[in-house]
VEXBAFI-763118 format. One line per field, with one value per residue: x, y, z of N, C-alpha, C in turn; residue in three letters; residue number from 1. Coordinates in steps of 0.1 Angstrom, whole numbers, plus 5000, padded with zeros to 4 digits. Layout:
BEGIN
n.east	[X, ...];
n.north	[Y, ...];
n.up	[Z, ...];
ca.east	[X, ...];
ca.north	[Y, ...];
ca.up	[Z, ...];
c.east	[X, ...];
c.north	[Y, ...];
c.up	[Z, ...];
code	[ALA, ...];
pos	[NUM, ...];
This chain:
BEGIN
n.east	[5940, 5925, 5937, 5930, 5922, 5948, 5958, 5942, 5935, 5925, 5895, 5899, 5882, 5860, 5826, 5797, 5764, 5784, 5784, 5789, 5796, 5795, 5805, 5797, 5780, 5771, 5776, 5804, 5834, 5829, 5803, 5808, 5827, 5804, 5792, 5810, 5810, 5786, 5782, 5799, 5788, 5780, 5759, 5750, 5757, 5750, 5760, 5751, 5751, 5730, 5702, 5684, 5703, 5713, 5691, 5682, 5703, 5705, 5684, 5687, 5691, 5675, 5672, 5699, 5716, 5712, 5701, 5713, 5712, 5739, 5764, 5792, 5811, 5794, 5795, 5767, 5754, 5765, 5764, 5733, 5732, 5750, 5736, 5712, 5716, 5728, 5702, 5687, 5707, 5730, 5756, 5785, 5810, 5827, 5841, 5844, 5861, 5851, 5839, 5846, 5857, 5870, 5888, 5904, 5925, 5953, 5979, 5979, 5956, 5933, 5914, 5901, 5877, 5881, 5901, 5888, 5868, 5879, 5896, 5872, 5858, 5875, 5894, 5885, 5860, 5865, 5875, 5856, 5836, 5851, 5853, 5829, 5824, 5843, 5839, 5818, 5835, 5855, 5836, 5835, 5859, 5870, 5868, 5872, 5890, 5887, 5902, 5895, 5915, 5938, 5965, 5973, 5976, 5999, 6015, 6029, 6002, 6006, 5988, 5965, 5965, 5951, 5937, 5954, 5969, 5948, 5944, 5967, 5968, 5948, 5962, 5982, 5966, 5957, 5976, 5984, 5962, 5962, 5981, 5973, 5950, 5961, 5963, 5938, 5922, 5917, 5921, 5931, 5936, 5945, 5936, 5945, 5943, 5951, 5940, 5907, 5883, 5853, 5829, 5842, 5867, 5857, 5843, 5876, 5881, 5864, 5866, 5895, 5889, 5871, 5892, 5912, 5907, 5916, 5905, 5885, 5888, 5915, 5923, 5914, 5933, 5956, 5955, 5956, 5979, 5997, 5999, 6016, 6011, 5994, 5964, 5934, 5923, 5899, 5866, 5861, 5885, 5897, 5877, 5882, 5906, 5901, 5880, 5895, 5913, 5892, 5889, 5892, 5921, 5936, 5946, 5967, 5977, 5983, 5977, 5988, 5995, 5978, 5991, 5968, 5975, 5984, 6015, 6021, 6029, 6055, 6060];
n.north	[7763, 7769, 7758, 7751, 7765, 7773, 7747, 7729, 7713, 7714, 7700, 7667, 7659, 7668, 7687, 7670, 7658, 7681, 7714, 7722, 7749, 7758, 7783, 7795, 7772, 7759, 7749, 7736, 7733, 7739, 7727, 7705, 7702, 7699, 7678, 7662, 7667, 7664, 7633, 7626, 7628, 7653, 7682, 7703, 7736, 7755, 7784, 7813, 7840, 7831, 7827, 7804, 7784, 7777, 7763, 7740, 7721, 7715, 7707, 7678, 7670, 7668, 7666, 7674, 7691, 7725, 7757, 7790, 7822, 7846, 7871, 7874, 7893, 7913, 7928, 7926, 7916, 7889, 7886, 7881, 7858, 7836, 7842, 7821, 7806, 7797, 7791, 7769, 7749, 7752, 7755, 7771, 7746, 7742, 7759, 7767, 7784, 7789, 7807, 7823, 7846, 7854, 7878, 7887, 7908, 7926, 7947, 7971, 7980, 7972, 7982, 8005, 7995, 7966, 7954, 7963, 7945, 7922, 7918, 7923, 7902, 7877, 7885, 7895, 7887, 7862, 7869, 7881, 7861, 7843, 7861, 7858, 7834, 7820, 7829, 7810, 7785, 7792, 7789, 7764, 7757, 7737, 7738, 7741, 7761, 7764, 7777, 7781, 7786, 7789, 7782, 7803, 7816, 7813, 7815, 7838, 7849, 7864, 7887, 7887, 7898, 7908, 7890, 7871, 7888, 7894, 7865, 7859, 7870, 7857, 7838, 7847, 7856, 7838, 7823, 7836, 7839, 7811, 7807, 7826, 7809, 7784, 7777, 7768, 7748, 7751, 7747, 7764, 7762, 7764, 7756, 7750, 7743, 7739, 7745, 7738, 7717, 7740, 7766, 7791, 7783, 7773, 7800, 7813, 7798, 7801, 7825, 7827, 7818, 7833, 7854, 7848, 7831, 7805, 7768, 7753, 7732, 7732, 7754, 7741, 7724, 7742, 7752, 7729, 7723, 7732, 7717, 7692, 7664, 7668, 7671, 7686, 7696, 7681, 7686, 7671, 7659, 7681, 7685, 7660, 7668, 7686, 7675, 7661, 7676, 7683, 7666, 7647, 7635, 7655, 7669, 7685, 7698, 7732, 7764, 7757, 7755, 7734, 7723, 7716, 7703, 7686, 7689, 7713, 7734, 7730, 7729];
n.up	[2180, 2149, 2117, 2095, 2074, 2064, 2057, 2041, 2014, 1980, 1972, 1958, 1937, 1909, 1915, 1915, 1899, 1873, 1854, 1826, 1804, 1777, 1751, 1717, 1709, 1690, 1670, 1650, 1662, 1686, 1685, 1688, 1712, 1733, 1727, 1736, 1760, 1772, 1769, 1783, 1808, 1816, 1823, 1798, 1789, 1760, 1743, 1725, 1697, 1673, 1682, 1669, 1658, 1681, 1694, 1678, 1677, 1709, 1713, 1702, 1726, 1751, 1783, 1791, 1781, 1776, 1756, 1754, 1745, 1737, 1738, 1735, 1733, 1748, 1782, 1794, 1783, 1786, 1815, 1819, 1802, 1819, 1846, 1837, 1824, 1852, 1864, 1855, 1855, 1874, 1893, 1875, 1868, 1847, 1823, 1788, 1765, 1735, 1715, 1688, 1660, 1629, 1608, 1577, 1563, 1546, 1568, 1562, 1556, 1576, 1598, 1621, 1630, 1624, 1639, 1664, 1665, 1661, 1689, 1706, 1704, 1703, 1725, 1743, 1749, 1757, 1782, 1793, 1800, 1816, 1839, 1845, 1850, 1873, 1898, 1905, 1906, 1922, 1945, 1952, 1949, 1932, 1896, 1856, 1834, 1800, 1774, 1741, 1718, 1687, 1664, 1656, 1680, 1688, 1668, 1643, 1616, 1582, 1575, 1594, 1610, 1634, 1643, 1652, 1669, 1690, 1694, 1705, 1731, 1745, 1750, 1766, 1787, 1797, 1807, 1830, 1844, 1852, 1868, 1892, 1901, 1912, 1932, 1944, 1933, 1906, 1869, 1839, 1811, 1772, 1744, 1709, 1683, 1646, 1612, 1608, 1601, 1600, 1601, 1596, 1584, 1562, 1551, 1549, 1530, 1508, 1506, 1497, 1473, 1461, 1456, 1445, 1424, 1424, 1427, 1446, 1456, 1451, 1470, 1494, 1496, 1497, 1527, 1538, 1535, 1554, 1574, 1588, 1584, 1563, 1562, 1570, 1600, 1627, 1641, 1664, 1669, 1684, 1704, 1718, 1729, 1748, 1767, 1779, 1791, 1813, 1821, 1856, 1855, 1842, 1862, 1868, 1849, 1840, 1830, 1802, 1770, 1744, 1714, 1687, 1660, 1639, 1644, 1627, 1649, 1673, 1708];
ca.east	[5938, 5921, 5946, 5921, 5925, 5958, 5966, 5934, 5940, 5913, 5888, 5904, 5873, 5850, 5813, 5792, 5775, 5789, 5779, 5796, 5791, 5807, 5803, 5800, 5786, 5761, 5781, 5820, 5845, 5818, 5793, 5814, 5829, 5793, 5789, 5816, 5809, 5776, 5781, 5811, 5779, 5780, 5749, 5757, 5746, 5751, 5755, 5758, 5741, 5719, 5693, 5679, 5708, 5717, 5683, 5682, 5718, 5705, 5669, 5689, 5696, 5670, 5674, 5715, 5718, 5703, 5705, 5708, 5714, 5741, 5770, 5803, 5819, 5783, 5797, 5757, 5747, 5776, 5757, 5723, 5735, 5752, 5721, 5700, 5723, 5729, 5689, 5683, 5719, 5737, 5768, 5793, 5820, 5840, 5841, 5849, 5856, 5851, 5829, 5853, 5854, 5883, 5889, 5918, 5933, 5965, 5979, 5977, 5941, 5931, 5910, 5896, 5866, 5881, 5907, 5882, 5859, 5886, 5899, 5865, 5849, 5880, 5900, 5876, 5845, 5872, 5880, 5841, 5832, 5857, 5852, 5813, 5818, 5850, 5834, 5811, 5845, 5859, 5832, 5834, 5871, 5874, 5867, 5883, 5884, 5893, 5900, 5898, 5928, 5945, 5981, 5975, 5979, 6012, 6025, 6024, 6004, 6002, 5974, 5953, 5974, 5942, 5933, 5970, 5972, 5937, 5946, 5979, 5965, 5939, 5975, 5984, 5961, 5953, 5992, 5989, 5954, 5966, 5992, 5967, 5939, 5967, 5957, 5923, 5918, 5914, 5925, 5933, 5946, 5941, 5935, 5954, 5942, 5954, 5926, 5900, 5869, 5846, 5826, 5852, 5874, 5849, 5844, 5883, 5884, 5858, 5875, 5909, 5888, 5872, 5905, 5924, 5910, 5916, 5893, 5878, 5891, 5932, 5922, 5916, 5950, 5967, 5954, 5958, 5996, 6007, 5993, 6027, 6003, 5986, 5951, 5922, 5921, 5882, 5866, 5861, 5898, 5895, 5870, 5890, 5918, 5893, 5876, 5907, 5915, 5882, 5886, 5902, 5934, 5948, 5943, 5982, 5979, 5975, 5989, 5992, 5987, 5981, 5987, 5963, 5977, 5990, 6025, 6027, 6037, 6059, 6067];
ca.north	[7772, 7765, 7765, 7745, 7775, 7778, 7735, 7725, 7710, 7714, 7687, 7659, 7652, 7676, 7686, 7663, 7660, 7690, 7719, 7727, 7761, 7762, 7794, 7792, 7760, 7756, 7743, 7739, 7731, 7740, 7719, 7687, 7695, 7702, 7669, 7649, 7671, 7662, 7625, 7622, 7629, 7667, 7692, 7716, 7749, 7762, 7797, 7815, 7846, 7825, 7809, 7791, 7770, 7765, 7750, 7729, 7713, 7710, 7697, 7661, 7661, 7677, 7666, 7670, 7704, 7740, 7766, 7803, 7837, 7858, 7878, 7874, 7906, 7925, 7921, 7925, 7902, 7873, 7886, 7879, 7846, 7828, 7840, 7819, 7794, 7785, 7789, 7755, 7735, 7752, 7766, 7764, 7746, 7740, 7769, 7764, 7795, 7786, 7816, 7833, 7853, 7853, 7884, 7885, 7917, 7932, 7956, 7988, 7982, 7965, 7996, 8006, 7987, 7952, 7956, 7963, 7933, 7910, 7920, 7922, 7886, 7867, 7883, 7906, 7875, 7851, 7883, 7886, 7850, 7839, 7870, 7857, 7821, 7821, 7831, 7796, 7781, 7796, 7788, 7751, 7751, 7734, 7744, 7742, 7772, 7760, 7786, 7772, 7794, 7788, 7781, 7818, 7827, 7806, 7818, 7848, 7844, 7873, 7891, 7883, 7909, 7913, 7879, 7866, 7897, 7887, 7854, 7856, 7876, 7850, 7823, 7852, 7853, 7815, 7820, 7846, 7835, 7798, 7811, 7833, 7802, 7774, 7767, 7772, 7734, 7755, 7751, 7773, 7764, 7766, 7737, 7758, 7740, 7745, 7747, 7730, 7718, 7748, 7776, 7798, 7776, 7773, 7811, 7815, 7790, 7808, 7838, 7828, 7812, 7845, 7872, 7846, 7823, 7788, 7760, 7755, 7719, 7738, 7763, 7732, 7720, 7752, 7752, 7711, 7720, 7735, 7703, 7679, 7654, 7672, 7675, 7695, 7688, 7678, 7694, 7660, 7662, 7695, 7683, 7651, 7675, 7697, 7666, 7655, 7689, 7685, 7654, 7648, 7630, 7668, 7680, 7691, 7706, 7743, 7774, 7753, 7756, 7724, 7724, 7704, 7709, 7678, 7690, 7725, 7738, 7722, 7737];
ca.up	[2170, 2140, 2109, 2085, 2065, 2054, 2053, 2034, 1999, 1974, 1967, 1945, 1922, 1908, 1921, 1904, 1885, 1869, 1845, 1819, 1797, 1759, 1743, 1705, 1709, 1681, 1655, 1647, 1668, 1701, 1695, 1690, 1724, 1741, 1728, 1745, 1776, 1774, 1766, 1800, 1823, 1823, 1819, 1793, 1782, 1749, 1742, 1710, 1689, 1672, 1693, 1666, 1658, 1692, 1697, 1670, 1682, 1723, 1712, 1705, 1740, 1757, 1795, 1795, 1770, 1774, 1750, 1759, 1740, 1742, 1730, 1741, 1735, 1756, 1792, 1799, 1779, 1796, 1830, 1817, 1801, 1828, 1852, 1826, 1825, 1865, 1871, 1851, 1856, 1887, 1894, 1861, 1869, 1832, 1810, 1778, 1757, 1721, 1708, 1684, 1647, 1624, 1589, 1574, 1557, 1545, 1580, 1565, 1553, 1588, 1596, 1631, 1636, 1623, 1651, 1676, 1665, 1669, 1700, 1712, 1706, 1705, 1737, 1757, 1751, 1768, 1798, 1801, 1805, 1826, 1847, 1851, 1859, 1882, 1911, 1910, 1905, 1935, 1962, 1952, 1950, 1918, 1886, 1847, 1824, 1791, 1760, 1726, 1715, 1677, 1666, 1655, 1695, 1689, 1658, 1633, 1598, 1574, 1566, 1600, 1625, 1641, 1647, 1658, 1681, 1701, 1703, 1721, 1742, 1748, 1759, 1783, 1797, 1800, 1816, 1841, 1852, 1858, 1884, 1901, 1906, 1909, 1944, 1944, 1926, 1891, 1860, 1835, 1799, 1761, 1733, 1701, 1665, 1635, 1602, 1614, 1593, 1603, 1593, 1597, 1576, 1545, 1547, 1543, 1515, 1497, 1506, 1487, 1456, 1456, 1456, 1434, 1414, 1425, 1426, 1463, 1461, 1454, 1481, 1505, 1498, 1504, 1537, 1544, 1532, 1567, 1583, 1584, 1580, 1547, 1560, 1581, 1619, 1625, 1652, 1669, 1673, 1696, 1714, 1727, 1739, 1757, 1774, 1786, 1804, 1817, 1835, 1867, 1846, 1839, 1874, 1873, 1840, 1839, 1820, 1790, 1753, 1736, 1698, 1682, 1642, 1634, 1639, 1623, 1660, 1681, 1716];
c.east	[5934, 5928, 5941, 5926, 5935, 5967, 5955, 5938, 5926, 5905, 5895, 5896, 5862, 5835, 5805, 5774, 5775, 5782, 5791, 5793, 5798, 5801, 5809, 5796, 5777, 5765, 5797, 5823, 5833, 5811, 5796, 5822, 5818, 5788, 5793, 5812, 5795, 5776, 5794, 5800, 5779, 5766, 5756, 5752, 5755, 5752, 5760, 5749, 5732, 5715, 5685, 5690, 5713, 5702, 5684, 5694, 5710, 5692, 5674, 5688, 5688, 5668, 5688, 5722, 5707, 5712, 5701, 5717, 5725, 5755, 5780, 5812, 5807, 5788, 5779, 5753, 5753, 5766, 5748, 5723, 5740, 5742, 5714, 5706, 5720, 5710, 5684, 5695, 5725, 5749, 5776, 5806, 5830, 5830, 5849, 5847, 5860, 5847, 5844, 5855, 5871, 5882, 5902, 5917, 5945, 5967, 5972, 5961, 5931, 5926, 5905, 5886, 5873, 5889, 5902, 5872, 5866, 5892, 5889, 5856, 5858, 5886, 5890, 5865, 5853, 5875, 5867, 5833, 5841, 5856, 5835, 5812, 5830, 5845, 5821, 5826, 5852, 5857, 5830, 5851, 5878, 5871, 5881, 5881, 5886, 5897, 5908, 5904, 5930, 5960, 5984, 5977, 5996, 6026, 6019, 6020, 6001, 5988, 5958, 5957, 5964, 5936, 5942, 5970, 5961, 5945, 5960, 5980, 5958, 5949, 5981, 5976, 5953, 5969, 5989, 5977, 5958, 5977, 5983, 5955, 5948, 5966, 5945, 5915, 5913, 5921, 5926, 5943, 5942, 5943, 5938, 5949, 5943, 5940, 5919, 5889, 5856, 5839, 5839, 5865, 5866, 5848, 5861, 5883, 5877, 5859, 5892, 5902, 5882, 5881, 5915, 5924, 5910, 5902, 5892, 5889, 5914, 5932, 5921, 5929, 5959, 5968, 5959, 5974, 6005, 6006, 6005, 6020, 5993, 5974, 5941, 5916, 5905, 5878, 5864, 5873, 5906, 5889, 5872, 5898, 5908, 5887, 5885, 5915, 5904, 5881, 5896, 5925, 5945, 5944, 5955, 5985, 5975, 5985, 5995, 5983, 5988, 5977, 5981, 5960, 5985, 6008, 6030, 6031, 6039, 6066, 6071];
c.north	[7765, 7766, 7757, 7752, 7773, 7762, 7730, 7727, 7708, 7704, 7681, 7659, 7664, 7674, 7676, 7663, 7678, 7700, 7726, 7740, 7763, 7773, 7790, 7778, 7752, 7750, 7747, 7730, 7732, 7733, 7706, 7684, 7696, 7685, 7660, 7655, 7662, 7641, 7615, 7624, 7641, 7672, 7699, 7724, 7754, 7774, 7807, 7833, 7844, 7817, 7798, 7781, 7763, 7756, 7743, 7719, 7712, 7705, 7682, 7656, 7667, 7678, 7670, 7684, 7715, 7750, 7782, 7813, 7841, 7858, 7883, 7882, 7919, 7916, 7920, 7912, 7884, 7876, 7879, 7863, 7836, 7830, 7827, 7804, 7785, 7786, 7775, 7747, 7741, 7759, 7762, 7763, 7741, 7749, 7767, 7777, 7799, 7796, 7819, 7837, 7851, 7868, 7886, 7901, 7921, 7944, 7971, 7989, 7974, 7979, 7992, 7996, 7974, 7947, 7957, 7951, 7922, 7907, 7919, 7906, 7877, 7870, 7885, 7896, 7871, 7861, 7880, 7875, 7843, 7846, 7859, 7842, 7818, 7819, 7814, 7784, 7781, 7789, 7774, 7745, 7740, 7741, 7741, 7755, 7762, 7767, 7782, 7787, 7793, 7791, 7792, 7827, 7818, 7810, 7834, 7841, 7861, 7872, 7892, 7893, 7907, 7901, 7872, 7877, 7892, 7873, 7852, 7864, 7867, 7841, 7834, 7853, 7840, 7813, 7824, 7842, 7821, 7801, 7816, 7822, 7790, 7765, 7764, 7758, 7741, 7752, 7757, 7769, 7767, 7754, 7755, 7752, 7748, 7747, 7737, 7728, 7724, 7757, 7783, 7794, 7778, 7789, 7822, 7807, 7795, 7822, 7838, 7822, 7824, 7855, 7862, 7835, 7810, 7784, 7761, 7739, 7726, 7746, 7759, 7728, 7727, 7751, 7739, 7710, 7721, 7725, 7699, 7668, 7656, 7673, 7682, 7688, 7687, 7677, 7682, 7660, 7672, 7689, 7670, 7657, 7682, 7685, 7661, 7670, 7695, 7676, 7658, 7647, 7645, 7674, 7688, 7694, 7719, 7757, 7768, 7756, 7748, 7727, 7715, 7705, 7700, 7683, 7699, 7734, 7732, 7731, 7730];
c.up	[2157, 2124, 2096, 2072, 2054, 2051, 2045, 2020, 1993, 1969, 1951, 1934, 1926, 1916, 1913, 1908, 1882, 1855, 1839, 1806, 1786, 1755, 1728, 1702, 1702, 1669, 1659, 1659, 1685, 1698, 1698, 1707, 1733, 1741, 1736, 1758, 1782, 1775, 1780, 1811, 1829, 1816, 1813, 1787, 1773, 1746, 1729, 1708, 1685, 1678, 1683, 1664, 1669, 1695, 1695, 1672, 1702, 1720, 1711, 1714, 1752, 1774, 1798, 1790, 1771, 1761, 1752, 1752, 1746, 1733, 1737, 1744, 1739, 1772, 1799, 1794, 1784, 1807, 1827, 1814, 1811, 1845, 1848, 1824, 1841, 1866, 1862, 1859, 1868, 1884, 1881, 1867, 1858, 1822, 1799, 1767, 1739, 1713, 1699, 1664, 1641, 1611, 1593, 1565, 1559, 1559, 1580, 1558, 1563, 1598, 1613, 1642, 1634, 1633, 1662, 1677, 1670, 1682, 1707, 1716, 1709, 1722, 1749, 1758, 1761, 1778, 1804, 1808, 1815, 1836, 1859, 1857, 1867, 1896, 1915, 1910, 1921, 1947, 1962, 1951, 1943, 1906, 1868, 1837, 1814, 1777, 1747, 1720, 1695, 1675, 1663, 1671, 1699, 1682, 1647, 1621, 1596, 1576, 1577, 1614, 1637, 1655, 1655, 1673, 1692, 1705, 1707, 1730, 1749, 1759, 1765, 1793, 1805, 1811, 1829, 1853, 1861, 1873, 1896, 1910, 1908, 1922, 1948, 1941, 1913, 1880, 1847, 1820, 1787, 1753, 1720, 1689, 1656, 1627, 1603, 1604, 1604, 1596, 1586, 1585, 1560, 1543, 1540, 1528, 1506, 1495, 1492, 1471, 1450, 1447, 1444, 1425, 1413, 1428, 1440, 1466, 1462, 1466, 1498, 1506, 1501, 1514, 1550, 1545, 1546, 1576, 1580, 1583, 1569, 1552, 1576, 1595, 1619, 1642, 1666, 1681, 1687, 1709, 1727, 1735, 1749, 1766, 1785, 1798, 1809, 1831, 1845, 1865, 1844, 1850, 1876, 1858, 1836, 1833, 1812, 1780, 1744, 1723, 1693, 1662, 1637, 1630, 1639, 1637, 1671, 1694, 1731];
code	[UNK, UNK, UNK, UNK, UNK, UNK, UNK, UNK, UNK, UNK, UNK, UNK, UNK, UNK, UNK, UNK, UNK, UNK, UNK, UNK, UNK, UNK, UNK, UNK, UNK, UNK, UNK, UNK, UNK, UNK, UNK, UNK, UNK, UNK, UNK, UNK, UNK, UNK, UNK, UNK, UNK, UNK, UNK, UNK, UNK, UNK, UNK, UNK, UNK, UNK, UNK, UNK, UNK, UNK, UNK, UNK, UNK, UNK, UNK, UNK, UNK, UNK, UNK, UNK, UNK, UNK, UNK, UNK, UNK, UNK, UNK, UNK, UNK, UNK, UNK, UNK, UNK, UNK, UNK, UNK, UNK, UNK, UNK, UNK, UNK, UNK, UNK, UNK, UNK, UNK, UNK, UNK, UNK, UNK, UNK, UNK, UNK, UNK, UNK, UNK, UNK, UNK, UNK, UNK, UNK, UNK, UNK, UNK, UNK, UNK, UNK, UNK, UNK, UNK, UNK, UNK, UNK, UNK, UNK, UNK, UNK, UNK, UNK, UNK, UNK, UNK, UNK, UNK, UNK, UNK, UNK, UNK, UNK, UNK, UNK, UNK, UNK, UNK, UNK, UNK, UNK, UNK, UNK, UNK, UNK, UNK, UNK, UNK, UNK, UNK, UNK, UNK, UNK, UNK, UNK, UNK, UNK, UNK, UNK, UNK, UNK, UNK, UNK, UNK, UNK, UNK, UNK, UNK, UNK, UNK, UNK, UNK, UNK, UNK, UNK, UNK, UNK, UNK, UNK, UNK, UNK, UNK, UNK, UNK, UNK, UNK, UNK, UNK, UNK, UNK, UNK, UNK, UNK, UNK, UNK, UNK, UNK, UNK, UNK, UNK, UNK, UNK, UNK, UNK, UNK, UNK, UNK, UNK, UNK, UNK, UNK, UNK, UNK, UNK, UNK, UNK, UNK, UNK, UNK, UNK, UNK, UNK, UNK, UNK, UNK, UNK, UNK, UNK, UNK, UNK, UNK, UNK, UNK, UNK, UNK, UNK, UNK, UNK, UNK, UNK, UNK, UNK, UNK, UNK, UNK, UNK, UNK, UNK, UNK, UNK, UNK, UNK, UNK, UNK, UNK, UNK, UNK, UNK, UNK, UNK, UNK, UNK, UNK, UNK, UNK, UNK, UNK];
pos	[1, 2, 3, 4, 5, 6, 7, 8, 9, 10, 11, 12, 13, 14, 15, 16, 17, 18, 19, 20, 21, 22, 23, 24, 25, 26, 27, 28, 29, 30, 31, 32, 33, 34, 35, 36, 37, 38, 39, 40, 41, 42, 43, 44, 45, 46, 47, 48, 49, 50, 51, 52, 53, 54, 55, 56, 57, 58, 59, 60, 61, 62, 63, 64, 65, 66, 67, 68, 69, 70, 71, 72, 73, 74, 75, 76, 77, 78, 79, 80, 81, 82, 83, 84, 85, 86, 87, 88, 89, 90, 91, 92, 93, 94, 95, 96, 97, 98, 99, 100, 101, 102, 103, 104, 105, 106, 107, 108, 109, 110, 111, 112, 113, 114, 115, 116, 117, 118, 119, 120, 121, 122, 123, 124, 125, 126, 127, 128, 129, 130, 131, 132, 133, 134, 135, 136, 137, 138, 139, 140, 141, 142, 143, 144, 145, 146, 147, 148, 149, 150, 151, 152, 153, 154, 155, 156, 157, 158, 159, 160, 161, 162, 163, 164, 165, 166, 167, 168, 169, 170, 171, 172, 173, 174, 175, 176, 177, 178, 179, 180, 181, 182, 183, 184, 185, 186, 187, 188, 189, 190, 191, 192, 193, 194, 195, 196, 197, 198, 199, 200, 201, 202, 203, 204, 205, 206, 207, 208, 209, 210, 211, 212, 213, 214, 215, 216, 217, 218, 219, 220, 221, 222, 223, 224, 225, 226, 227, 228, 229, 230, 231, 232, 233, 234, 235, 236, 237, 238, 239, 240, 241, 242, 243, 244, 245, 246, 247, 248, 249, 250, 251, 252, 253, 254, 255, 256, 257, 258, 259, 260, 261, 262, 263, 264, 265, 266, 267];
């Protein structure tokens, strides 16, 4: 009797070489880790809203980096993209799900739509792309998701309900999934940074010099202040943790949420 089946342990070392898919990965915090992906001996496809800046960021590397359209919170448009994706590089086996939006308002003026935007790009993007590249995951019997999370899916801040509530939805489901694929040779966790030098970052900062006044350079220091080490994680920084739960080295790390905030959460 053939029992292959149910004693077969999943390939030690990834397919190689390998294709890796960052969402969001035109700038920030995504394109620095498209970089290292790219620069460890992975193909990697870019995928964003704007196709010109992802060009302009995969044109440096134009044998090793694609860039393709799409819109993380349209589950058509994840279909159409990871189509578009494997017909150049192949099956995707490390997802990286970086795409994500941040506003900030007071609760009771945190109105209908702004609730549904953030829930839509930060949690339901990460639901819809994991959804779409899994199954290449599966029939190769490795695979890493990776979802670039925030210490906001760690901790509560005022003023961002919207944004805190998506992303710890994002670290359950980085939990519940990792259980479900834990034999499979998958894994499944989140990289968590604090304030990172980003868009997203400069649009807050010029958000608070806006509503109150301070200089941009005091408005950096408010934000450097939650750092226990006083300053702005650099997206470099991310992109080393995410490398590292890319390689083989964290094959027995899964359903985790590494803080990468100099400190400000320790778990």
């Amino acid at each position: 009797m053939n029992t292959s089946s149910n004693t077969r342990s999943p390939p030690s070392k990834p397919i190689t070489p390998q294709h890796a898919l960052v969402t969001g990965g035109g700038s920030g915090i995504g394109a620095a880790i498209a970089v290292v992906l790219m620069q460890a001996g992975m193909r990697v496809t870019i995928t964003g809203r704007r196709l010109d800046v992802l060009k302009a960021h995969a044109a440096r590397y134009p044998s090793q980096m694609q860039a393709v359209q799409m819109d993380v919170a349209d589950a058509e448009s994840v279909e159409q993209a990871f189509a578009q994706a494997r017909a150049t590089f192949g099956p995707v086996h490390i997802l990286v799900n970086n795409a994500g939006q941040a506003a900030s308002a007071p609760f009771l003026k945190t109105d209908e739509s702004l609730w549904q935007q953030m829930l839509s790009v930060n949690l339901s993007g990460t639901f819809h792309c994991t959804q779409a590249a899994l199954p290449d995951m599966l029939a190769t019997q490795w695979g890493r998701v990776i979802n670039v999370a925030s210490t906001a899916g760690l901790a509560g801040y005022a003023y961002v309900a919207a944004y805190v509530a998506a992303k710890h939805g994002v670290i359950g489901l980085t939990r519940a999934l990792a259980l479900e694929v834990a034999k499979k040779g998958i894994t499944v966790n989140a990289v968590c940074p604090g304030y990172t030098e980003t868009d997203i970052l400069r649009e807050s900062i010029a958000n608070v010099v806006a509503k109150t006044g301070r200089t941009e350079v005091q408005a950096r220091a408010e934000f450097a202040s939650g750092n226990p080490q006083g300053r702005i994680v650099q997206p470099e920084e991310v992109a080393g943790t995410v490398l590292w739960l890319a390689s083989q080295s964290a094959a027995s790390v899964t359903g985790q949420s590494i803080a990468v905030c100099g400190g400000e959460i320790m778990r």
